[in-house]
N, C-alpha and C positions, 0 to 999 in steps of 0.2 A: 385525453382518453388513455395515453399509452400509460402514464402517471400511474393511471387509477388501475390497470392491468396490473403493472407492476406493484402496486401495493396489494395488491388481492394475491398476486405470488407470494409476493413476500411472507404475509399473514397465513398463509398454506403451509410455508415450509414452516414458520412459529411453532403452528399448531403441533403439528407433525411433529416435531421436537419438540415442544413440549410435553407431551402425549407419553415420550418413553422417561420419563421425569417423574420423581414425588411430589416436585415441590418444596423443597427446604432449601433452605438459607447455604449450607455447605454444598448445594448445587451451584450455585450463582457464578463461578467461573467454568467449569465444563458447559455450560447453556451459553453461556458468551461465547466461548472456542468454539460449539459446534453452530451457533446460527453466526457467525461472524462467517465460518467455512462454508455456507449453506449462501448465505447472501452476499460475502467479499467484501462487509462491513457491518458494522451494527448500525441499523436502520434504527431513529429516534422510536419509533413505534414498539419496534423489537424488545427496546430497553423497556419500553413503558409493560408491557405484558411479562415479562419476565419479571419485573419486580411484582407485580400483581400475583404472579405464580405462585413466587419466593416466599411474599408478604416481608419483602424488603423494600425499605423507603425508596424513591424513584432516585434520589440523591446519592443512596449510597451504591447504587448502580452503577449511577454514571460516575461517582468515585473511582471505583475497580475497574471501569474503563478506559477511564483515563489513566489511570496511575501504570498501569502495565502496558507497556511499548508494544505488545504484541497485536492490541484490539486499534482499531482505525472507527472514527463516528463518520468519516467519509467515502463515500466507493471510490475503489481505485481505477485507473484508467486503465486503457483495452492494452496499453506497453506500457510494464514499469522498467524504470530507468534506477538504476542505480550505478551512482557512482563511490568508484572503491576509495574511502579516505585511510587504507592503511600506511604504515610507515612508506613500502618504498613506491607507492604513489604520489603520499606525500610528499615526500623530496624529490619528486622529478614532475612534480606541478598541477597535482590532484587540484589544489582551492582556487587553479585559473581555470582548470576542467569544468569544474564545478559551476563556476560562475560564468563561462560560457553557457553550459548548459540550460543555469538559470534566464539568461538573458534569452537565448533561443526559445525556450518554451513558455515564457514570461512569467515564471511561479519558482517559489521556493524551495528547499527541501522539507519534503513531507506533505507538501502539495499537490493537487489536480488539475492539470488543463479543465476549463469551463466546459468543453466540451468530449470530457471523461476519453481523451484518444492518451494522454500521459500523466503518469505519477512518480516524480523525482523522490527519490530517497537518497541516503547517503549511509554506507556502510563500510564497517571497519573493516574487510577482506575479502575479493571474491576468488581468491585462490589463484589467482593469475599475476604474479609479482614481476617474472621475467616480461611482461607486457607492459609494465607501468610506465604513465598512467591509464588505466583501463577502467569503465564501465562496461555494465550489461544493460541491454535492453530485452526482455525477459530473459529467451535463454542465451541470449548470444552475445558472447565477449566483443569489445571494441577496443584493441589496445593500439600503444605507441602514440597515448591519444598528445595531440596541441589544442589550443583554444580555435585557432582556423580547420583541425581535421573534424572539430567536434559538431561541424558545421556542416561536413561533408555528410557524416555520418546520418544526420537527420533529412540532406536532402539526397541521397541512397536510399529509396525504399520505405521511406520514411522511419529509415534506423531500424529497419528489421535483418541487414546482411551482416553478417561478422565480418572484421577487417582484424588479421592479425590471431 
């Protein structure tokens, strides 16, 4: 039942957005940005009404979807985790961070825990170099990370306290 609650959200907020829309083809990325913002992914459904809208193929949809980094076909989880793979994380052991991380949450980057609580990313810089190596779990830095602190950090709170 909750499913079906949430699809009927879902289809609300479409509408709604679609509503201040014409409808053409040169919409077809702003209609992604904004129900991508509105639902925190693009819902299969989503796409299929929006190409309807557009009178763009369902294909060439999920094309533009895919091909720009920016759209997700999966919802993220309630902590995104990102870990910083810039230079000087790098060299001070960002891809063991990393792969602690992967091992603790059992998913990869770009991934969702099964039960939507994380979604690991990996990104080139979060502004924190004198901490390296550091992630964020949403907004809070974790730096001076080891593969054993990375460890800490998730059973803290469940990786919501900042350290460092």
């Amino acid at each position: 039942m909750a499913e079906g609650k949430d699809l009927t959200v879902m289809e609300d907020h479409v509408t709604k957005i679609l509503s201040s829309y014409e409808g053409t083809r040169a919409e077809l990325v702003p209609l992604l940005q904004q129900v991508q913002e509105e639902c925190g992914y693009l819902p299969e459904e989503a796409m299929f009404r929006i190409a309807e809208f557009t009178g763009t193929p369902e294909s060439e949809v999920y094309s533009v979807a895919t091909f720009y980094a920016q759209f997700r076909l999966t919802p993220m989880g309630r902590k995104r985790v990102m870990v910083c793979r810039g230079t000087a994380c790098h060299v001070r052991g960002a891809p063991q961070v990393q792969e602690a991380v992967e091992r603790k949450l059992g998913i990869a980057d770009g991934e969702t825990t099964e039960d939507l609580e994380y979604t690991l990313d990996t990104v080139a810089c979060i502004g924190a170099c004198g901490l390296a190596p550091c992630m964020m779990i949403n907004k809070d830095v974790h730096g001076r990370l080891t593969s054993k602190s990375v460890l800490k950090v998730f059973e803290t709170n469940g990786g919501e306290q900042g350290e460092g």
